[in-house]
C-alpha positions as a LaTeX table, in Angstrom:
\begin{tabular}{lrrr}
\hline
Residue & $x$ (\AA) & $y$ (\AA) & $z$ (\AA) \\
\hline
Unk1 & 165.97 & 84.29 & 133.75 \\
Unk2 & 166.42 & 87.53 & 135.94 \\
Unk3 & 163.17 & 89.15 & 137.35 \\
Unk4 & 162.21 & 91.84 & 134.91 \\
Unk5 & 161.71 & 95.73 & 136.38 \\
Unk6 & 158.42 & 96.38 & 136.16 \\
Unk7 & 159.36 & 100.43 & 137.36 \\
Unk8 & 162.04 & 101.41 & 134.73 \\
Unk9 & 160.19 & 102.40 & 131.44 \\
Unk10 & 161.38 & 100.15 & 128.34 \\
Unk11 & 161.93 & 101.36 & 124.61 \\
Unk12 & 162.14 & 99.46 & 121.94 \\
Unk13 & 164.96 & 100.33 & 119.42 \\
Unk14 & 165.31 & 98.96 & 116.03 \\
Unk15 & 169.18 & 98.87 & 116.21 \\
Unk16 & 172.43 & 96.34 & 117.72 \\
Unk17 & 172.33 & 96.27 & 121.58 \\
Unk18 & 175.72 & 95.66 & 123.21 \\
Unk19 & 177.76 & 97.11 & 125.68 \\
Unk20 & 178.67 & 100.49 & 125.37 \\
Unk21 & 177.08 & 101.25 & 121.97 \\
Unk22 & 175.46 & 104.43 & 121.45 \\
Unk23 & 172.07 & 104.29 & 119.86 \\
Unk24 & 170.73 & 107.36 & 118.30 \\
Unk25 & 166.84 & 108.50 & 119.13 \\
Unk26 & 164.29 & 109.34 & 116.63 \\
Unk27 & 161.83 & 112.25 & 116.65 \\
Unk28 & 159.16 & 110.36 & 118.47 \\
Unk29 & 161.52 & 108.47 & 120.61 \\
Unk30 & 163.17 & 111.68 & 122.02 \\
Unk31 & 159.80 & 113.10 & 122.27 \\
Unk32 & 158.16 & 110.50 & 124.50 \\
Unk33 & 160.89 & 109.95 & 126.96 \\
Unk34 & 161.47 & 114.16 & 127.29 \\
Unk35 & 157.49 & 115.21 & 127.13 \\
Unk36 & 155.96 & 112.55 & 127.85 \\
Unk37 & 158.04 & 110.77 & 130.36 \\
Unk38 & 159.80 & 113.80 & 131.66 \\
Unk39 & 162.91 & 112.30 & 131.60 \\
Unk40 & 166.32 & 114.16 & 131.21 \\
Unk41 & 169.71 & 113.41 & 130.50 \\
Unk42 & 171.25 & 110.63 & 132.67 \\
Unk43 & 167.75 & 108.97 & 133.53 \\
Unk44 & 167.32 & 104.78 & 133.43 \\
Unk45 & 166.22 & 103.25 & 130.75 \\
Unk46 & 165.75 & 99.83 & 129.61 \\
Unk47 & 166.23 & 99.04 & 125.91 \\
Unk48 & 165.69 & 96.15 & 123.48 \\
Unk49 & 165.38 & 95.22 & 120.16 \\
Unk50 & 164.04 & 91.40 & 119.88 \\
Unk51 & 167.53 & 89.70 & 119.10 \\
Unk52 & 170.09 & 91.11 & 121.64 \\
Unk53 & 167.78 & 90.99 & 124.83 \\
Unk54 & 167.18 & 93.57 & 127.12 \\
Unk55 & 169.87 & 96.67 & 128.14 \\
Unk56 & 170.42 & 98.61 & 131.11 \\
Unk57 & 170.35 & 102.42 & 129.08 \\
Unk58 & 171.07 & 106.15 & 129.87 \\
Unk59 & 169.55 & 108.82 & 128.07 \\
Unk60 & 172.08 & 111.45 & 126.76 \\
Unk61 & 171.72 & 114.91 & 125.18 \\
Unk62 & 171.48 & 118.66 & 126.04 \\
Unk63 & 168.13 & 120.30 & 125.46 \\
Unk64 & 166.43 & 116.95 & 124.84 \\
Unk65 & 167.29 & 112.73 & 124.93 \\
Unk66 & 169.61 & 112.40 & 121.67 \\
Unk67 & 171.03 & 108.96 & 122.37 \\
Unk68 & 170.99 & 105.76 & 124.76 \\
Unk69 & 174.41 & 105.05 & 125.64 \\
Unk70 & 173.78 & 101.13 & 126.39 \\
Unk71 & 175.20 & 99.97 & 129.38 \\
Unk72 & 174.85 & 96.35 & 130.57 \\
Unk73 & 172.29 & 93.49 & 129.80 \\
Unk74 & 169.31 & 92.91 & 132.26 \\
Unk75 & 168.18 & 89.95 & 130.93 \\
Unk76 & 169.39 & 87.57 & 127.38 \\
Unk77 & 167.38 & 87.23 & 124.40 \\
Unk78 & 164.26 & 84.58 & 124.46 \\
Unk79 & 162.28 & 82.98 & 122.14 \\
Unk80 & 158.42 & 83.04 & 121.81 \\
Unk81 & 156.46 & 79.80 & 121.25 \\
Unk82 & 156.13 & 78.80 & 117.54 \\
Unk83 & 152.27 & 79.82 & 117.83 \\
Unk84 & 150.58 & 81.92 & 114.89 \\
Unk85 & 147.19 & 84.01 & 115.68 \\
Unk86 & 145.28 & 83.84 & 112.60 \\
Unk87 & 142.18 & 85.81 & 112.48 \\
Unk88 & 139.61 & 87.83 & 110.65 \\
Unk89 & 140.14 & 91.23 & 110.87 \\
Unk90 & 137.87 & 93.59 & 113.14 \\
Unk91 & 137.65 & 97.34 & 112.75 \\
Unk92 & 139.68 & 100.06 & 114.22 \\
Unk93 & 140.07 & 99.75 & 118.00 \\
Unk94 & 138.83 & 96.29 & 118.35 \\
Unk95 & 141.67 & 95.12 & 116.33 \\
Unk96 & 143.82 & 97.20 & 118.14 \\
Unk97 & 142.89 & 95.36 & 121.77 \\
Unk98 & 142.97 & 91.83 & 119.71 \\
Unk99 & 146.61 & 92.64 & 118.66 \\
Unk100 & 147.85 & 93.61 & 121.93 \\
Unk101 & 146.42 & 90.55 & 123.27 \\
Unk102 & 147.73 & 88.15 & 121.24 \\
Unk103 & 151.49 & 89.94 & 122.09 \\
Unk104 & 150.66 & 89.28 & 125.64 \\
Unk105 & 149.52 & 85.99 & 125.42 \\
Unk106 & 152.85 & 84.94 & 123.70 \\
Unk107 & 151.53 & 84.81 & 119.92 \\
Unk108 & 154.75 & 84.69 & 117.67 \\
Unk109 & 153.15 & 85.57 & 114.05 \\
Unk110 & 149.94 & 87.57 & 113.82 \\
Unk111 & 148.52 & 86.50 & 110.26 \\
Unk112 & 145.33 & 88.34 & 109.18 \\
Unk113 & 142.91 & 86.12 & 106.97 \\
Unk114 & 140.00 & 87.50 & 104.77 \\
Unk115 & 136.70 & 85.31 & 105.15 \\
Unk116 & 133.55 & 85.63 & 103.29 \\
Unk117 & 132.16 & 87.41 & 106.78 \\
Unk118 & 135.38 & 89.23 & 107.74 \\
Unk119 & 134.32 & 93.14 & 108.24 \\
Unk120 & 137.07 & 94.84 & 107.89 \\
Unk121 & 137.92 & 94.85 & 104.08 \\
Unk122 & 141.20 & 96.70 & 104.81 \\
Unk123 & 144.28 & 96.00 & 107.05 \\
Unk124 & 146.69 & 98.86 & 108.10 \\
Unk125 & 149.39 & 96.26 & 108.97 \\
Unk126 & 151.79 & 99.37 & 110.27 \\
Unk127 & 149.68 & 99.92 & 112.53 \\
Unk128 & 149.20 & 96.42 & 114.10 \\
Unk129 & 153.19 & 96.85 & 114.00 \\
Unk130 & 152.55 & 99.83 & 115.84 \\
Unk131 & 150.71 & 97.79 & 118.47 \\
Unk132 & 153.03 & 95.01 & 118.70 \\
Unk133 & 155.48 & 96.87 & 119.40 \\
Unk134 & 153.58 & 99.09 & 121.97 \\
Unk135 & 152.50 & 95.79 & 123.86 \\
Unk136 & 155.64 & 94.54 & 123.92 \\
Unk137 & 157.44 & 97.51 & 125.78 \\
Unk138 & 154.37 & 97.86 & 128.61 \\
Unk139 & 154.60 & 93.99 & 128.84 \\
Unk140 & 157.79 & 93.25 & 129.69 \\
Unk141 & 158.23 & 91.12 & 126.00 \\
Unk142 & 161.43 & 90.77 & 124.45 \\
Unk143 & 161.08 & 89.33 & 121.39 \\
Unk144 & 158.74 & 90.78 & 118.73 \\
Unk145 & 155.69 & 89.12 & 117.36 \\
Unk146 & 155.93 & 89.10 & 113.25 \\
Unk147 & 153.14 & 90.35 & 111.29 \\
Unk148 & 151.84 & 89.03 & 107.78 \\
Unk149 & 150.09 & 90.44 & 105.35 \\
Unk150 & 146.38 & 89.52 & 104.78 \\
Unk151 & 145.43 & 87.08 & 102.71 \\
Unk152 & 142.30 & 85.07 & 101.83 \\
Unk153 & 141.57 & 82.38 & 104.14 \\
Unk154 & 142.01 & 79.74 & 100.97 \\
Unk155 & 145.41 & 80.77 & 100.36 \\
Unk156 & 146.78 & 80.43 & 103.99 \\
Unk157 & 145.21 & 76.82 & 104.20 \\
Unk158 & 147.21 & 75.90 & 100.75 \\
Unk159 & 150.03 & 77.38 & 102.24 \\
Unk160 & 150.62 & 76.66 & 105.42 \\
Unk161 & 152.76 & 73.96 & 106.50 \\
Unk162 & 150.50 & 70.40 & 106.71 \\
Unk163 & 152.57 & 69.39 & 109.92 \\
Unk164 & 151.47 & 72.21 & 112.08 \\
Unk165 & 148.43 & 71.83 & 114.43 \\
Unk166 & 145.08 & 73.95 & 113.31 \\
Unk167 & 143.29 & 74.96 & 116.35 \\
Unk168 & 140.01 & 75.52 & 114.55 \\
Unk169 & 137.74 & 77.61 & 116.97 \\
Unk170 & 134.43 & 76.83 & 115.47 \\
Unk171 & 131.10 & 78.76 & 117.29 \\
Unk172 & 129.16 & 75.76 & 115.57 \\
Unk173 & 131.34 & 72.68 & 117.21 \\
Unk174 & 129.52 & 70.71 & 120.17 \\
Unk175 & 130.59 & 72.08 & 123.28 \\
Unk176 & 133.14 & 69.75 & 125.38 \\
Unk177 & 135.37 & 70.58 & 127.75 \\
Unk178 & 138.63 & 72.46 & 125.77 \\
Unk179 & 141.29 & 71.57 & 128.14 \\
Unk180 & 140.69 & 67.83 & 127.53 \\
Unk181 & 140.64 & 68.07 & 123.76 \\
Unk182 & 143.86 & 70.05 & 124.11 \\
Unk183 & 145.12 & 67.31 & 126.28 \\
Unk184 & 144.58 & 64.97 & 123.85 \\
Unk185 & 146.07 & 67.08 & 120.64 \\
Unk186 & 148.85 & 67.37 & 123.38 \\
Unk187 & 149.75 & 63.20 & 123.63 \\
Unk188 & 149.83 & 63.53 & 119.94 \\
Unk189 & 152.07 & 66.13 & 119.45 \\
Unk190 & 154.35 & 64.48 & 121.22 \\
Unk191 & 154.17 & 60.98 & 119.85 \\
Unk192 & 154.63 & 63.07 & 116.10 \\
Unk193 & 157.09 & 65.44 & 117.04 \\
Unk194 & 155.19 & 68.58 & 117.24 \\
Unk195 & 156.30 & 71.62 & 114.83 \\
Unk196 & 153.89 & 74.10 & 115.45 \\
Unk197 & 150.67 & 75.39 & 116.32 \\
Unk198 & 148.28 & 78.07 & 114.18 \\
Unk199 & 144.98 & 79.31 & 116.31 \\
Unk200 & 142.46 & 80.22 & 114.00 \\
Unk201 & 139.48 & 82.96 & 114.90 \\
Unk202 & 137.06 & 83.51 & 112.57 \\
Unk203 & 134.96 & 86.83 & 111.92 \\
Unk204 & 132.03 & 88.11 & 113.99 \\
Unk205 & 129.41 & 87.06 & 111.75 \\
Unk206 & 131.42 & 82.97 & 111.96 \\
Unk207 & 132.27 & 81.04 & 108.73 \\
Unk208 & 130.69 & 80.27 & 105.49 \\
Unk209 & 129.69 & 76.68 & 105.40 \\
Unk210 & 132.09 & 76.01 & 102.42 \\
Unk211 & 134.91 & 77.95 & 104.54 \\
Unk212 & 134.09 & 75.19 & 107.44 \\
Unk213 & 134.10 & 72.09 & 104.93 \\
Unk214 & 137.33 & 73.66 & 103.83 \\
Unk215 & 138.46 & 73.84 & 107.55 \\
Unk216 & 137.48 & 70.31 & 108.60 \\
Unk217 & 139.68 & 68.64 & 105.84 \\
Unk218 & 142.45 & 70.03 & 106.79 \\
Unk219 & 145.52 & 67.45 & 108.21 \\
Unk220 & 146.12 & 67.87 & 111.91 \\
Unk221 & 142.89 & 70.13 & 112.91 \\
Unk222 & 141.68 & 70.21 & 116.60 \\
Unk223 & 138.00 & 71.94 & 116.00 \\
Unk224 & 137.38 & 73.71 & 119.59 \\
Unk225 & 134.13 & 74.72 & 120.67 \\
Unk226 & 134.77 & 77.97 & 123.52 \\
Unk227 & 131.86 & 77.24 & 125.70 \\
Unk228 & 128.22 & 77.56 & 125.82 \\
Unk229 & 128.16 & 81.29 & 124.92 \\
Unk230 & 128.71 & 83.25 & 121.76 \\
Unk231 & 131.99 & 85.49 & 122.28 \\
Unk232 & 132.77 & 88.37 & 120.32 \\
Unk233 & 136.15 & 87.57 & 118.28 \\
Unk234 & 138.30 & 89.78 & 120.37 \\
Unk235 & 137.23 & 88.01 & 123.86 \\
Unk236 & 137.80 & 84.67 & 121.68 \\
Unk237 & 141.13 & 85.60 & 120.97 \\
Unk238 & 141.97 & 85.93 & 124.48 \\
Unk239 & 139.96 & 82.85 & 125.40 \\
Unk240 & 141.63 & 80.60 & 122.48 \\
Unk241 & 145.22 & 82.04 & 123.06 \\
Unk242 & 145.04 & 81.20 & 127.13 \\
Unk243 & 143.81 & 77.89 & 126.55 \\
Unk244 & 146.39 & 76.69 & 123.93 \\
Unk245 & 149.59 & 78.27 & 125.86 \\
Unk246 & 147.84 & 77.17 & 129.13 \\
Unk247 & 147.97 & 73.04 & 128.00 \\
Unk248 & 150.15 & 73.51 & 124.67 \\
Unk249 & 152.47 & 76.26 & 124.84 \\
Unk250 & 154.98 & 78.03 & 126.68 \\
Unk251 & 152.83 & 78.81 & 130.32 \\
Unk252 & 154.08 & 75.50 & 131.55 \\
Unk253 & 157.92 & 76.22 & 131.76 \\
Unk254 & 158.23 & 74.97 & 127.96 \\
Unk255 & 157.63 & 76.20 & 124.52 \\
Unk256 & 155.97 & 74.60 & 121.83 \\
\hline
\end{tabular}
């Protein structure tokens, strides 16, 4: 894959990329590459839209950008690992850092779950979009992590497809070393074939003991202590994520 620009701002676009198509700007769009960027008519750009990969782009208009005229493509489409975040909603900013962490660490569905100790009652799933798509455009990501509605933590497990690894991170599981564990889920996954891997982090205040007998019957669970110390659920995000795509996902060259 080419090298990615790190210096040319990037702007995602919910529209078809391809060579000279002309894509037209919103209201906020115009108004952060003219005020915010500075940027006039004729700058670079780099545009994407998670299916056509990423655009070499020119901003056009008089008085302020009106339209990208697209131009060639810097790099081709990708394809995040089939890894799904689920988690217990935190409150306001916190949720906003977990969000853009799990973009950056590769997550492919972010699928909020309401536990017995979850804190936030409510989920403004716009603006997790919002941050998705935010993380995505400083990060260099081209494809666009999916986000699910909440639901109880009892209806994802009955949902969820039995042939996909649960990555159970459980504050009350003895501490061993997680990379070997993962190793281990690893072998097996290959020997079955594997088709997928959910990472589930509970709420600040853990799980209910029924939610954990729940847990611990589910098929193909790996239950994964994070240490010796009790992290907050954003820093377990980060820890859980780096693990799994460190010995399971896509950090080695290939995708789950």
């Amino acid at each position: 894959m080419p090298s990615h620009d790190f210096r040319a701002p990037r702007l995602f676009v919910d529209a078809p990329l391809a060579q000279d198509a002309r894509v037209p700007l919103d209201r906020d769009q115009s108004n952060y590459l003219g005020n915010v960027l500075r940027l006039s008519a004729g700058a670079p750009i780099l545009a994407f839209n998670g299916r056509d990969g990423e655009w070499q782009a020119a901003i056009e208009g008089r008085k302020r950008p009106d339209n990208l005229i697209i131009l060639q493509q810097a790099r081709p489409q990708d394809r995040l690992p089939d890894l799904a975040y689920v988690f217990a909603p935190l409150k306001h900013a916190r949720l906003d850092y977990t969000v853009q962490k799990a973009v950056e660490m590769g997550a492919a569905i972010l699928q909020p779950v309401q536990t017995r100790f979850t804190q936030a009652s409510r989920v403004n799933t716009e603006r997790m979009r919002a941050n998705v798509i935010e993380a995505a455009e400083q990060c260099g990501i081209l494809s666009i992590a999916a986000v699910a509605e909440p639901v109880p933590l009892e209806r994802f497990l009955s949902q969820r497809a039995a042939d996909r690894l649960l990555v159970f991170c459980d504050e009350a599981a003895e501490v061993a070393n997680p990379i070997h564990s993962l190793q281990n889920a690893r072998e097996a996954e290959l020997d079955q074939g594997g088709v997928g891997i959910d990472v589930l982090i509970g709420p600040e205040g853990g799980f209910a003991e029924e939610e954990r007998a729940l847990l611990l019957r589910q098929p193909k669970i790996l239950r994964l202590a994070l240490g010796p110390r009790i992290l907050r659920a954003d820093t377990a995000a980060v820890a859980a994520l780096a693990l799994v795509q460190a010995v399971l996902g896509d950090w080695g060259g290939k995708s789950t």
